[in-house]
C-alpha positions, 0 to 999 in steps of 0.5 A: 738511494739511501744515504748510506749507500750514496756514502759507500758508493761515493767512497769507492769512486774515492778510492778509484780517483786517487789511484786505489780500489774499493774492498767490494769492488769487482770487475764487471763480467762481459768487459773483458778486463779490470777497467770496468768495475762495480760495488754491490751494496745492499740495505733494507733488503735491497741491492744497490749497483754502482759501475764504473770504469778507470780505462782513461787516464783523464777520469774516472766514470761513472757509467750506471747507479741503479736498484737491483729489481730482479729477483732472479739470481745476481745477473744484470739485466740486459737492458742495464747492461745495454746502458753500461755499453752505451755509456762506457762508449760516450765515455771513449768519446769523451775521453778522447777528446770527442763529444761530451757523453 
């Protein structure tokens, strides 16, 4: 990923670690409340995702970071989000004392 997306993506989750919330970030369609979050940025043209959720209080996580490749509409592919809900499980996990994810 580009720099400047690293450093808008990394200011974000900043903000999530000490309690606050990014102007571009939003809540994640599918997972039912505002645990779940993502930051759009886009730069040359492109469209960069990152998703992350603040459900537990041990940690923020971050679950996907990824180039957006389809050109049809602003949906999220499935199997992205196939990986946020495999992710955001192993994160529970971890956070509740089980395996590491």
């Amino acid at each position: 990923m580009p720099d400047e997306i690293q450093d808008a993506f990394g200011y974000a989750l900043h903000l999530a670690q000490v309690g606050g919330k990014s102007d571009s970030a939003k809540p994640l369609r599918g997972f039912g409340s505002a645990g779940v979050l993502e930051v759009i940025e886009d730069f040359d043209g492109d469209t960069y995702r990152a998703i992350y959720t603040v459900r537990f209080a041990t940690a923020v996580y971050v679950l996907h970071c990824f180039q957006k490749k389809s050109h049809h509409g602003a949906a999220t592919a499935k199997q992205d989000m196939d990986r946020v809900h495999e992710r955001l499980k192993a994160a529970a996990r971890h956070a509740l004392g089980g395996s590491t994810p």
